[in-house]
SEVEXNU-160107 format. One record per residue (C-alpha): x, y, z. Coordinates in nm, 4 decimals. Layout:
<u->X; v->Y; w->Z>;
...
REM end
This chain:
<u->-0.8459; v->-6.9464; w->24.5756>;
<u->-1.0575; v->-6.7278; w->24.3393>;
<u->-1.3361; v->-6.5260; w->24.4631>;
<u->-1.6673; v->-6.6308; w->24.4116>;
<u->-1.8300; v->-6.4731; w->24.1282>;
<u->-2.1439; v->-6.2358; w->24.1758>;
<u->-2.4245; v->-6.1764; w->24.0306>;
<u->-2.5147; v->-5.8813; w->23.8166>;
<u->-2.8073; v->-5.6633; w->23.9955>;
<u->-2.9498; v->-5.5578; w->23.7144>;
<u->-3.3073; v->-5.6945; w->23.7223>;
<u->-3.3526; v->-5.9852; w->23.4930>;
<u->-3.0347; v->-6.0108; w->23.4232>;
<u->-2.8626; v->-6.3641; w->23.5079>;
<u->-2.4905; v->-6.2993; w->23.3860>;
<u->-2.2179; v->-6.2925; w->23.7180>;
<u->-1.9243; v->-6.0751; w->23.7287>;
<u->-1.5717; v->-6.0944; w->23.9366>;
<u->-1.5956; v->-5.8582; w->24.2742>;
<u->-1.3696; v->-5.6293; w->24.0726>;
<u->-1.5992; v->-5.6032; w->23.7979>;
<u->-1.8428; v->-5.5619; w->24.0518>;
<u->-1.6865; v->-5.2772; w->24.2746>;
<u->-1.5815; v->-5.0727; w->23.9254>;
<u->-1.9116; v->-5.0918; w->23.8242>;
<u->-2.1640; v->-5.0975; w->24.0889>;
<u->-2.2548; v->-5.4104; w->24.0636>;
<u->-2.4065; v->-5.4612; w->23.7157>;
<u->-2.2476; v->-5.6829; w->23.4147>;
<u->-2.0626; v->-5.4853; w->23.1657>;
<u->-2.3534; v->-5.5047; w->22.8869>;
<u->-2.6096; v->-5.3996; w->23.1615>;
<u->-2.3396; v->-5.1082; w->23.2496>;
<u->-2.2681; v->-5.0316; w->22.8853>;
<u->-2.6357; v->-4.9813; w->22.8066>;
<u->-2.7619; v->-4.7719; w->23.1553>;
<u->-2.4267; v->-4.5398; w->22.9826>;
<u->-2.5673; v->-4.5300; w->22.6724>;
<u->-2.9182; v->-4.3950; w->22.8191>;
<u->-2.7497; v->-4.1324; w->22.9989>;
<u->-2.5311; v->-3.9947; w->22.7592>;
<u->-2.8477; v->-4.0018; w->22.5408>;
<u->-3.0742; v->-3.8382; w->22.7695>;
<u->-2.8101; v->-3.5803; w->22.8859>;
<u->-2.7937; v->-3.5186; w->22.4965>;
<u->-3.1616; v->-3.5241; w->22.4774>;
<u->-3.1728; v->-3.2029; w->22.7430>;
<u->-2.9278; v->-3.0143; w->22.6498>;
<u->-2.8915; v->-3.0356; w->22.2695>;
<u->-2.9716; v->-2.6847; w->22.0498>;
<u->-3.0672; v->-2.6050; w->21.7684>;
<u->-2.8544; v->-2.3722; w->21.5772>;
<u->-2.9925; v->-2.1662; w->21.2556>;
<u->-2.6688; v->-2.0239; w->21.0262>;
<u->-2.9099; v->-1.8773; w->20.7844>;
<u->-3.1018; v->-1.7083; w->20.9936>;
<u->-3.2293; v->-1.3623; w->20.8609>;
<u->-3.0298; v->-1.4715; w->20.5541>;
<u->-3.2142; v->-1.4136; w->20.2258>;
<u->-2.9144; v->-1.4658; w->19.9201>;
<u->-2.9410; v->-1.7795; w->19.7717>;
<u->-2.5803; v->-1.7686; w->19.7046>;
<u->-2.4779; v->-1.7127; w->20.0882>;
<u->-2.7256; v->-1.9552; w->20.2397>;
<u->-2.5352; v->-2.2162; w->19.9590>;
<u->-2.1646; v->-2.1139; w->20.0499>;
<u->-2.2483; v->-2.1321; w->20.3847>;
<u->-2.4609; v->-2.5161; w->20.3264>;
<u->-2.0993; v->-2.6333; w->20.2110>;
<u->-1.9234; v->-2.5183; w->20.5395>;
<u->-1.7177; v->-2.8131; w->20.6543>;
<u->-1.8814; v->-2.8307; w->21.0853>;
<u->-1.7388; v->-3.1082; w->21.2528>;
<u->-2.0206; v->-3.3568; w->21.4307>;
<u->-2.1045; v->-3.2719; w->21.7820>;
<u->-2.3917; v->-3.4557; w->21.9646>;
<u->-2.5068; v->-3.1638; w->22.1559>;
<u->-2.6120; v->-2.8721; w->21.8828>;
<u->-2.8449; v->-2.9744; w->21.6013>;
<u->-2.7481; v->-2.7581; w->21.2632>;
<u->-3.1121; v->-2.6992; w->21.0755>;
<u->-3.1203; v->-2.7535; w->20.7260>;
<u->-3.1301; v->-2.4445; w->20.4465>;
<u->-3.4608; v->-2.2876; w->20.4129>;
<u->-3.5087; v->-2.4415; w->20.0857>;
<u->-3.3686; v->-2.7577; w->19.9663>;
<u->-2.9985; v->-2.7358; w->19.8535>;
<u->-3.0990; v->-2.8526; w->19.4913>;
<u->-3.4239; v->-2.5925; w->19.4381>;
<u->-3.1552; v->-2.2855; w->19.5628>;
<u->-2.9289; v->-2.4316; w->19.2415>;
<u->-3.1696; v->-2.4510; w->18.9738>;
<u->-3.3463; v->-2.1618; w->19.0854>;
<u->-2.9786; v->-1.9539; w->19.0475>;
<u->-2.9695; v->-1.6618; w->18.7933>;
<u->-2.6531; v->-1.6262; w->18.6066>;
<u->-2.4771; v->-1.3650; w->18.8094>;
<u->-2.5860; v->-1.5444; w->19.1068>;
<u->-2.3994; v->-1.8830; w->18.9560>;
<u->-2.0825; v->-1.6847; w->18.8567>;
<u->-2.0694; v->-1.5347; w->19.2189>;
<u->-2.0700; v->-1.9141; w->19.3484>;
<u->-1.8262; v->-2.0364; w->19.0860>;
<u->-1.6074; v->-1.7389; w->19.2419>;
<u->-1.6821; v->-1.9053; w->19.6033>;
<u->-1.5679; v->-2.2615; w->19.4313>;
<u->-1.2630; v->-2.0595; w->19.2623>;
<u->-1.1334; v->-1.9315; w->19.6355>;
<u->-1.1486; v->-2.2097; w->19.7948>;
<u->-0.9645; v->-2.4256; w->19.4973>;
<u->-0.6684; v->-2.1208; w->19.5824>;
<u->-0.6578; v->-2.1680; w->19.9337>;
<u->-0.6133; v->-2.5117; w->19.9158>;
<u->-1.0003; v->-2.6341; w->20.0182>;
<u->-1.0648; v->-2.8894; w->19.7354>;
<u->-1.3292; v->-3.0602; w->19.9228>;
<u->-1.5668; v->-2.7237; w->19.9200>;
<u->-1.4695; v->-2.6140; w->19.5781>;
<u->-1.6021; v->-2.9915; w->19.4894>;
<u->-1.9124; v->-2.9541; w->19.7010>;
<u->-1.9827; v->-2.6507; w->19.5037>;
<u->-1.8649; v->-2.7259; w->19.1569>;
<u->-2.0774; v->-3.0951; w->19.1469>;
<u->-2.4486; v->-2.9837; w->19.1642>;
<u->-2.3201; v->-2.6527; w->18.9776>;
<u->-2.2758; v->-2.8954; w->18.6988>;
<u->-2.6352; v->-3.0800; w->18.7238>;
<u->-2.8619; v->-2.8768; w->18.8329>;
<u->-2.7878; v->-2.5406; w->18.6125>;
<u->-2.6670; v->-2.5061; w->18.2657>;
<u->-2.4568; v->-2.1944; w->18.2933>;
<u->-2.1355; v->-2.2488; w->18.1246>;
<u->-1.8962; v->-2.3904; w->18.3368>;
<u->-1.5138; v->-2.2719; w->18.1942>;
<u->-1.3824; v->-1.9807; w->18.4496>;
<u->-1.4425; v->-2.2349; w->18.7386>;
<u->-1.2957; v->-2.5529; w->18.5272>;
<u->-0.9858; v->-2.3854; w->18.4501>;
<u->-0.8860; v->-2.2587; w->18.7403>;
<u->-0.9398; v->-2.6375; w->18.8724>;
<u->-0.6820; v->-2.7347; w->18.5984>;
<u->-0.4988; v->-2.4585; w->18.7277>;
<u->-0.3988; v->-2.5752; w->19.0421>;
<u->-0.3212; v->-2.9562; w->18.9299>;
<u->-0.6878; v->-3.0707; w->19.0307>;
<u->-1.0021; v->-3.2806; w->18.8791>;
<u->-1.3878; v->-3.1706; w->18.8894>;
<u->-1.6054; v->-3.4212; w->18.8900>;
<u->-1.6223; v->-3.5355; w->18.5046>;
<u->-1.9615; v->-3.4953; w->18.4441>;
<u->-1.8792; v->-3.0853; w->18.5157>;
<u->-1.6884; v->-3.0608; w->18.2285>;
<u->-2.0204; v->-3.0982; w->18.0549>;
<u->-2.0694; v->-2.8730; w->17.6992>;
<u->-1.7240; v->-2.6844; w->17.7691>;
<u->-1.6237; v->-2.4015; w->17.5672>;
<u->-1.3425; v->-2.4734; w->17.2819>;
<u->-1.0822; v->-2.3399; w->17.4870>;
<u->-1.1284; v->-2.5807; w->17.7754>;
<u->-1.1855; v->-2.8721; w->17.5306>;
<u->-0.8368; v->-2.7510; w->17.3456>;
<u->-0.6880; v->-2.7425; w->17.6713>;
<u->-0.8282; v->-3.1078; w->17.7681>;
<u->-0.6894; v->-3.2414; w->17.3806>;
<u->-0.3781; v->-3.0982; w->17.4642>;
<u->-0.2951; v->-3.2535; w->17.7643>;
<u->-0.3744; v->-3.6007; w->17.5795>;
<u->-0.1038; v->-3.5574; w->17.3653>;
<u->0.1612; v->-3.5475; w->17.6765>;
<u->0.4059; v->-3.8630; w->17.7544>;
<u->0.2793; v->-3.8396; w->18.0918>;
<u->-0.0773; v->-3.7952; w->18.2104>;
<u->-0.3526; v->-3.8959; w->18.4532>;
<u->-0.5437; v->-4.1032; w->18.1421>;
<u->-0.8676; v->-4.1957; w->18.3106>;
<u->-0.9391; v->-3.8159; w->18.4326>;
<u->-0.8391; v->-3.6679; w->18.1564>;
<u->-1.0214; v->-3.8531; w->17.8700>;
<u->-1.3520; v->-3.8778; w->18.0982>;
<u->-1.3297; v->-3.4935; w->18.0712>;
<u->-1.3270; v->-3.5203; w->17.6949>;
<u->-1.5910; v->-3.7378; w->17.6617>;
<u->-1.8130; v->-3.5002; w->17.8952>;
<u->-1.7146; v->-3.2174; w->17.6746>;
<u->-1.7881; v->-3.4502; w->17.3270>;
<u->-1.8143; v->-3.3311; w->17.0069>;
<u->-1.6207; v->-3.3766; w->16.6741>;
<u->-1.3044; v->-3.3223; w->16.8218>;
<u->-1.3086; v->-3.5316; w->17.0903>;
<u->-1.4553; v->-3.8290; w->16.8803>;
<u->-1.1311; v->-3.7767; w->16.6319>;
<u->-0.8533; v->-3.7455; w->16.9453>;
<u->-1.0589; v->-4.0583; w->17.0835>;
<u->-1.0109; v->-4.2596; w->16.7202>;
<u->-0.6425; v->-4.1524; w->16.7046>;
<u->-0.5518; v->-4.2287; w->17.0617>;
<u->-0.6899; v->-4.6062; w->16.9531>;
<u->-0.3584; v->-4.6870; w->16.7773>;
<u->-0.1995; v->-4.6752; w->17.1080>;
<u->0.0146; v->-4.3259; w->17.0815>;
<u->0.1649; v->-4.2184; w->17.3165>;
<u->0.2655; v->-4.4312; w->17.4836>;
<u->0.0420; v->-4.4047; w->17.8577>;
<u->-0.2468; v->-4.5157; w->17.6543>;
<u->-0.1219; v->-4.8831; w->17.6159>;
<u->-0.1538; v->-4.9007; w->18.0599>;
<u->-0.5352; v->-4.8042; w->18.0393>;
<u->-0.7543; v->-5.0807; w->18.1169>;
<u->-1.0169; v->-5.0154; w->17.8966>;
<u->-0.9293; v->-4.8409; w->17.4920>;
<u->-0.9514; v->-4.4706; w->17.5012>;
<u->-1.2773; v->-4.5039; w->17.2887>;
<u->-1.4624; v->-4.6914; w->17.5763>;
<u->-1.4146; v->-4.3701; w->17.8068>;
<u->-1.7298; v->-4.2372; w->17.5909>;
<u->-1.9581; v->-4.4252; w->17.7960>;
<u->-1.8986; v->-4.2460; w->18.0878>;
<u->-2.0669; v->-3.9865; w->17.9151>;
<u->-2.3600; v->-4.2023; w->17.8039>;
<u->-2.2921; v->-4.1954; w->17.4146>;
<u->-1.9815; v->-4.4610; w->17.1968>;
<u->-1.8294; v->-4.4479; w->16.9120>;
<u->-2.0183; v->-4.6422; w->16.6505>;
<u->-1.8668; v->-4.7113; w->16.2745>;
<u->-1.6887; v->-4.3501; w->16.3222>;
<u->-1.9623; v->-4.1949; w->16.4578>;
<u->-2.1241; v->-4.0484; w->16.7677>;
<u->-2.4365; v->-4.3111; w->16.8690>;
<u->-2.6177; v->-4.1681; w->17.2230>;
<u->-2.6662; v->-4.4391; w->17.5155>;
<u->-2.9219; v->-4.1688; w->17.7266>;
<u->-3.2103; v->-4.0249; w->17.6294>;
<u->-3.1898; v->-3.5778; w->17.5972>;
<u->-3.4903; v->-3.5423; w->17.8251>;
<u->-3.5380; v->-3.6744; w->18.2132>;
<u->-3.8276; v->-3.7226; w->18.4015>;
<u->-3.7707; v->-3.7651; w->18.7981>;
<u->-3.9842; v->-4.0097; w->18.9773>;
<u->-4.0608; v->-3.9010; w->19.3687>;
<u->-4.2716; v->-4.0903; w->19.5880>;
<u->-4.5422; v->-3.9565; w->19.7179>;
<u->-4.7853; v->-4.1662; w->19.9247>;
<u->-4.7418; v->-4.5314; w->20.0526>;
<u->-5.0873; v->-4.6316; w->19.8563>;
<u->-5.0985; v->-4.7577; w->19.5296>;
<u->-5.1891; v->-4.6160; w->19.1890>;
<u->-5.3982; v->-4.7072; w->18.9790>;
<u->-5.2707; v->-4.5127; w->18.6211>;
<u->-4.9369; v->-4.3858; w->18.5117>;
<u->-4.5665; v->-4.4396; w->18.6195>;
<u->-4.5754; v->-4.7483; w->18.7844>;
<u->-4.2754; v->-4.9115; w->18.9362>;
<u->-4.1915; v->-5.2695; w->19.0910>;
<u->-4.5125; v->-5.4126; w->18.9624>;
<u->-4.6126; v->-5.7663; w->18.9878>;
<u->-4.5753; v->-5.8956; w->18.5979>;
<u->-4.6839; v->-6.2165; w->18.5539>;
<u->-4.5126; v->-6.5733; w->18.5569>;
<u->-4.2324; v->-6.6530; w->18.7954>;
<u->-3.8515; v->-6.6651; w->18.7301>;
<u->-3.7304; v->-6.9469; w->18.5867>;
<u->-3.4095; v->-6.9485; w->18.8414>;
<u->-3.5240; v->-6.8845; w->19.1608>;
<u->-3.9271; v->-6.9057; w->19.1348>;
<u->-3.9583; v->-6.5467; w->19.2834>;
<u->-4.2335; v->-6.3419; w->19.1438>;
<u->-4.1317; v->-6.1331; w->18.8052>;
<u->-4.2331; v->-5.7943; w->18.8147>;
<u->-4.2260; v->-5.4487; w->18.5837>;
<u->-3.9694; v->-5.2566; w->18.7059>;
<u->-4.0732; v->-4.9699; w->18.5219>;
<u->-4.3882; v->-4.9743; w->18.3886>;
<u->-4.6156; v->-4.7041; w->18.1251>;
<u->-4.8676; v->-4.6784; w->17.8913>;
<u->-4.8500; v->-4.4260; w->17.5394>;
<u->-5.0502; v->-4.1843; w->17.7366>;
<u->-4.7826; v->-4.1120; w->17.9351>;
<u->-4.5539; v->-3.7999; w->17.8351>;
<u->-4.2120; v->-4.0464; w->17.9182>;
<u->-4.3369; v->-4.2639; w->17.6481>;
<u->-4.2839; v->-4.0547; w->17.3522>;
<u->-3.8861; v->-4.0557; w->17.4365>;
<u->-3.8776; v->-4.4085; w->17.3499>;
<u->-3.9576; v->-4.4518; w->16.9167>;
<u->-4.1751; v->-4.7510; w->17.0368>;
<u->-4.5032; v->-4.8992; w->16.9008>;
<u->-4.8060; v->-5.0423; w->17.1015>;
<u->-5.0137; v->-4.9505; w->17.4055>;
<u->-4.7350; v->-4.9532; w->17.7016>;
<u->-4.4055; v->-5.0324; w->17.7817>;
<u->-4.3174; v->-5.2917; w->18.1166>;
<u->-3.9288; v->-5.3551; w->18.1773>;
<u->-3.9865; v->-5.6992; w->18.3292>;
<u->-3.6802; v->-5.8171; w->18.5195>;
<u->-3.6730; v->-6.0746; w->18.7960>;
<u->-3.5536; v->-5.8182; w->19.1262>;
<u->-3.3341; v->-6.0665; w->19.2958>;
<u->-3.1506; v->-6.2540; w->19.0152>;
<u->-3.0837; v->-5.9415; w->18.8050>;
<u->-2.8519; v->-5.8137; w->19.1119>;
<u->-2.6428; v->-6.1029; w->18.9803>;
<u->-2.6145; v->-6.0205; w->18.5986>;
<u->-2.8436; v->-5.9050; w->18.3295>;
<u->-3.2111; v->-6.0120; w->18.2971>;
<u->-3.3151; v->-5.9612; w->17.9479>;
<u->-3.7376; v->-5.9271; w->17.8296>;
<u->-3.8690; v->-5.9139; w->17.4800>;
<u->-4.1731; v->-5.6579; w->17.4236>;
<u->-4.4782; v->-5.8259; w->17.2461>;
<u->-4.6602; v->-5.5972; w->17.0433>;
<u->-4.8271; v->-5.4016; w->17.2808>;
<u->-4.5164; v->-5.3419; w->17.4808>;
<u->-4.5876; v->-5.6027; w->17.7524>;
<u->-4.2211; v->-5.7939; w->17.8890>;
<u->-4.1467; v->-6.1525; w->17.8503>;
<u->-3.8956; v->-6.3454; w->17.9849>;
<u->-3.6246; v->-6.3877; w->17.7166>;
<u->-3.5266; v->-6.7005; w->17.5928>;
<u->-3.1786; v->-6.5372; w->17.5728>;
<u->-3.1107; v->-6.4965; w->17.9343>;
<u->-2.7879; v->-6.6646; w->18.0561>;
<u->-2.8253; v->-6.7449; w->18.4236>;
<u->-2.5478; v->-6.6287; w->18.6293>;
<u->-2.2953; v->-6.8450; w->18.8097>;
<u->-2.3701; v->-6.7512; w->19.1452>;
<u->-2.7266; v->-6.7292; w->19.2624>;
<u->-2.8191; v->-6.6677; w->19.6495>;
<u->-3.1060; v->-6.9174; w->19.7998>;
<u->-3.2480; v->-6.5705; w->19.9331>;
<u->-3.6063; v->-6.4806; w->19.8487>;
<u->-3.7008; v->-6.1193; w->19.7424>;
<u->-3.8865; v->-5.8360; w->19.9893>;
<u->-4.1440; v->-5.6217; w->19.7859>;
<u->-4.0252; v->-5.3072; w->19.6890>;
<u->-4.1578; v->-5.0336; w->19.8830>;
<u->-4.2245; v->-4.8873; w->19.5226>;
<u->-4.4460; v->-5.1340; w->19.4768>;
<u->-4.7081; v->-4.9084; w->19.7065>;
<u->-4.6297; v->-4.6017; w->19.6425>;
<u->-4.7793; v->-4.3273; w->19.4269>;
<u->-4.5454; v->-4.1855; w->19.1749>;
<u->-4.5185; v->-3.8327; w->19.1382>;
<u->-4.3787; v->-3.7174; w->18.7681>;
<u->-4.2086; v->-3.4225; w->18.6740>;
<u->-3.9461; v->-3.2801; w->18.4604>;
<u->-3.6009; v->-3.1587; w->18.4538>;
<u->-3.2283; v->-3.1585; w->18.3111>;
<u->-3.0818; v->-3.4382; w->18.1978>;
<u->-2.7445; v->-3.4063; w->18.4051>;
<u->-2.9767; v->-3.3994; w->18.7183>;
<u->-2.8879; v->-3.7108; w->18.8681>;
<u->-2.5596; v->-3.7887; w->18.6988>;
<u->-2.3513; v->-3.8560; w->18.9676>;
<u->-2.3866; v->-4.0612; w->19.2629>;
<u->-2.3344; v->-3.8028; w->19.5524>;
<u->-2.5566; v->-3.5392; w->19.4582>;
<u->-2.8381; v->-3.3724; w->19.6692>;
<u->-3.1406; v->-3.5029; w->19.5135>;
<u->-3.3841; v->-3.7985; w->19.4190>;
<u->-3.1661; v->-4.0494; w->19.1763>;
<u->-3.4783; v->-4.2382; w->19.0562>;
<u->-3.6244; v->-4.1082; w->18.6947>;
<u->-3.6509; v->-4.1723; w->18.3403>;
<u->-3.4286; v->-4.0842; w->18.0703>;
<u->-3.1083; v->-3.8450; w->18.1245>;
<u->-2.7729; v->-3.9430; w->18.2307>;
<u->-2.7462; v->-4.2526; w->18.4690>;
<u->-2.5807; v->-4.2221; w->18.7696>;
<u->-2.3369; v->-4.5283; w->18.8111>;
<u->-2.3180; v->-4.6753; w->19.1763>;
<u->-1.9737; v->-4.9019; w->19.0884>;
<u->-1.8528; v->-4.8837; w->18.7182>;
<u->-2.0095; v->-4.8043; w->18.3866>;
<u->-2.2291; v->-5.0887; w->18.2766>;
<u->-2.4257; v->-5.0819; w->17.9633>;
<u->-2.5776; v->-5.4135; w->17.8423>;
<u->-2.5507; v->-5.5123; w->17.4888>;
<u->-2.8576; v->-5.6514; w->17.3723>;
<u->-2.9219; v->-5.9955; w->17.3609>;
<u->-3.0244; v->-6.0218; w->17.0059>;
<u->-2.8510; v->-5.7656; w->16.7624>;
<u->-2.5054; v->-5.7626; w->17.0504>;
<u->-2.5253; v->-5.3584; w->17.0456>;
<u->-2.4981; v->-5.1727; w->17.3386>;
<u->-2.8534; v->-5.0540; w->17.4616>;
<u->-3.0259; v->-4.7253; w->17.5224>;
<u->-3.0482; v->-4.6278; w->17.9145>;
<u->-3.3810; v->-4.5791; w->17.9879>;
<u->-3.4683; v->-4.5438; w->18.3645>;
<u->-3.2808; v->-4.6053; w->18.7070>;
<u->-3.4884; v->-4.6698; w->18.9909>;
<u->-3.3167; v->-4.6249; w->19.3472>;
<u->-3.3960; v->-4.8724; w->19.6343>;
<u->-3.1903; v->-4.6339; w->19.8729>;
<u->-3.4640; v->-4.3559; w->19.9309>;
<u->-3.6460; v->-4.5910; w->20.1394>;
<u->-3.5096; v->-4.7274; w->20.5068>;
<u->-3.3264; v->-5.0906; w->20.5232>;
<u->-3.2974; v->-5.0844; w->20.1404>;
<u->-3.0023; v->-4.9736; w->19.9258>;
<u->-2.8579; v->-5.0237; w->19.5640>;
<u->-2.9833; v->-4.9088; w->19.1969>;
<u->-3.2276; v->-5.0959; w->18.9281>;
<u->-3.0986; v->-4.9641; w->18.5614>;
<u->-3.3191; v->-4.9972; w->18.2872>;
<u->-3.2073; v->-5.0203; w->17.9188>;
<u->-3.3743; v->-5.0543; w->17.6187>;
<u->-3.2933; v->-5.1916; w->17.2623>;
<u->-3.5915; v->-5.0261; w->17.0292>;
<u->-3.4971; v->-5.1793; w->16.6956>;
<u->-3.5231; v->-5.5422; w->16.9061>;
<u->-3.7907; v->-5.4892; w->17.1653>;
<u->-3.5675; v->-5.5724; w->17.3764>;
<u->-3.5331; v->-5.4282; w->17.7263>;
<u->-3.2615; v->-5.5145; w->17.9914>;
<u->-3.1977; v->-5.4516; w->18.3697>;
<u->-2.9131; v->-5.4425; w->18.5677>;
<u->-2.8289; v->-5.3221; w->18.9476>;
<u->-2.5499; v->-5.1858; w->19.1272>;
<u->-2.5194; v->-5.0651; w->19.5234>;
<u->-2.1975; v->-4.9400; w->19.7003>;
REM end
């Protein structure tokens, strides 16, 4: 005959146990165990955790960054603080000897086999200084490895030769290799591009996309022979500041007015300026303002297109093509939406990739792609549209994913997309 069960002696709690539950663990249920464990492994981390300081009485900006990109497996009990500066203020801040002393950090670790480091070196290298990149590419190339892309970035003619080269081989890693070349653009990587179109050799006939389409990546395309630029040369980052809300400038997840004609949400301007503003002269537009209306929640589903009246205020376009899946959800206010913007300038390959250390939102510069390229093509003249803006959800708690903003000048046309992991 079974024992009778017991009850757990946690108070409150009305869940009963077996004895042998009971005897193993004092008497308490095993989620009323498993949480008094949880509090005292916390507390004992709580007491005895330290604080450790590796840069401590450390003053070069290149040894407090080397040391930053140490690989220090997690431990609950010490508590590593973070560099005296922000990692992404020590890189732009770098003076050209101090940036070849890091790119020959990056180039010992690529020859003792630490790839990771090297990377974690080479990618804000690439962004967030324009010091020419070639010693530390090459010796990448050297030992049978890939940068990040976007480092290849305004290469020297000997690294672009090198890259051209390597197209011409019966056997190659296609998709590294020609987003390389299209980092490194210029006439010569338009022509190979326009050659390798007739499908010679023969690897380029397994891409998935034509070798041409690879320029994107890069934010320009090939257009009737010619280069045509998808970004904009200048960036502004956008930083909150202050949960309150603004009464002038950048403003960003705006109410607009009307509803969506899908799901009855609220419309609002994703991105929203007036001609005062210094972002505005990037754009070749007329009128007071520019507002990139978009619908937040149905625009995670496909592109929401908005035509610009003459003032630059966003309409729903009659264009839009509803998507074929559409969730019954309703949309949460952007914590944008009450929050002072803070403006300020800096390179264009700032926030071009995905993993960097810094703020992603801004206008203008390279877009930093959460999933796969994805320029719209406007809804009225079918070419592919100028990025704008990108506007990331992910700097505040609970929220995650990327608005993209594009624009079509010649059709006052703008165009929004998102993306998250």
């Amino acid at each position: 005959m079974a024992e009778p069960r017991l009850k757990c002696i946690a108070p409150g709690c009305e869940n009963t146990i077996q004895p042998a539950t009971a005897k193993r663990t004092g008497g308490y249920c095993g989620p009323c165990h498993g949480r008094m464990a949880k509090a005292e492994r916390e507390e004992f981390v709580r007491q005895h955790r330290r604080d450790i300081d590796l840069y401590k009485g450390i003053t070069d900006p290149v040894e407090i960054i080397v040391i930053s990109h140490e690989y220090r497996p997690n431990d609950p009990l010490i508590n590593y603080l973070p560099t005296p500066q922000r990692l992404e203020s020590l890189y732009v801040a770098l003076t050209l000897p101090q940036a070849e002393r890091l790119m020959a950090a990056a180039i010992r670790c690529l020859r003792t086999g630490e790839v990771q480091k090297a990377e974690s070196i080479t990618r804000p290298l690439a962004a967030f200084t324009a010091y020419p990149l070639d010693s530390l590419l090459n010796v990448w190339l050297d030992v049978g490895e890939y940068p990040p892309a976007f480092a290849f970035r305004s290469a020297g003619a000997a690294t672009r030769d090198r890259i051209l080269n390597s197209l011409r081989q019966q056997s190659v890693n296609g998709d590294q290799v020609l987003e390389a070349a299209a980092w490194i653009g210029g006439a010569a990587v338009l022509n190979a591009f326009l050659y390798l179109e007739s499908g010679r050799p023969p690897w380029v006939r397994r891409l998935y996309i034509p070798p041409s389409g690879y320029a994107r990546v890069a934010g320009w395309e090939i257009d009737g022979g010619a280069r045509r630029e998808l970004s904009l040369d200048r960036c502004f980052a956008l930083l909150p500041t202050a949960l309150a809300t603004k009464s002038g400038g950048v403003r960003v997840f705006q109410e607009s007015h009307g509803n969506c004609i899908w799901c009855d949400g609220p419309l609002v301007n994703l991105l929203q300026f007036d001609k005062n503003d210094e972002p505005y002269t990037l754009l070749g537009l007329s009128g007071s303002c520019l507002e990139v209306t978009t619908c937040p929640l149905c625009t995670c589903f496909g592109p929401i297109y908005a035509k610009l009246d003459a003032d630059g205020h966003g309409h729903w376009a009659d264009a839009n093509i509803r998507p074929p899946y559409l969730p019954k959800d309703t949309w949460c206010r952007s914590p944008w939406s009450q929050t002072s913007i803070e403006v300020h300038a800096r390179g264009r390959f700032h926030a071009a990739d995905a993993f960097l250390p810094t703020g992603m939102s801004q206008i203008g510069g390279l877009p930093a792609w959460e999933q796969d390229v994805d320029y719209p093509n406007c809804c009225e003249c079918g070419k592919t549209m100028l990025f704008i803006a990108q506007i990331d959800e992910g700097y505040f708690p609970l929220r995650e994913g990327m608005y993209y903003a594009f624009l079509c000048a010649a059709c006052r046309v703008t165009a929004t997309v998102y993306q998250q992991t």
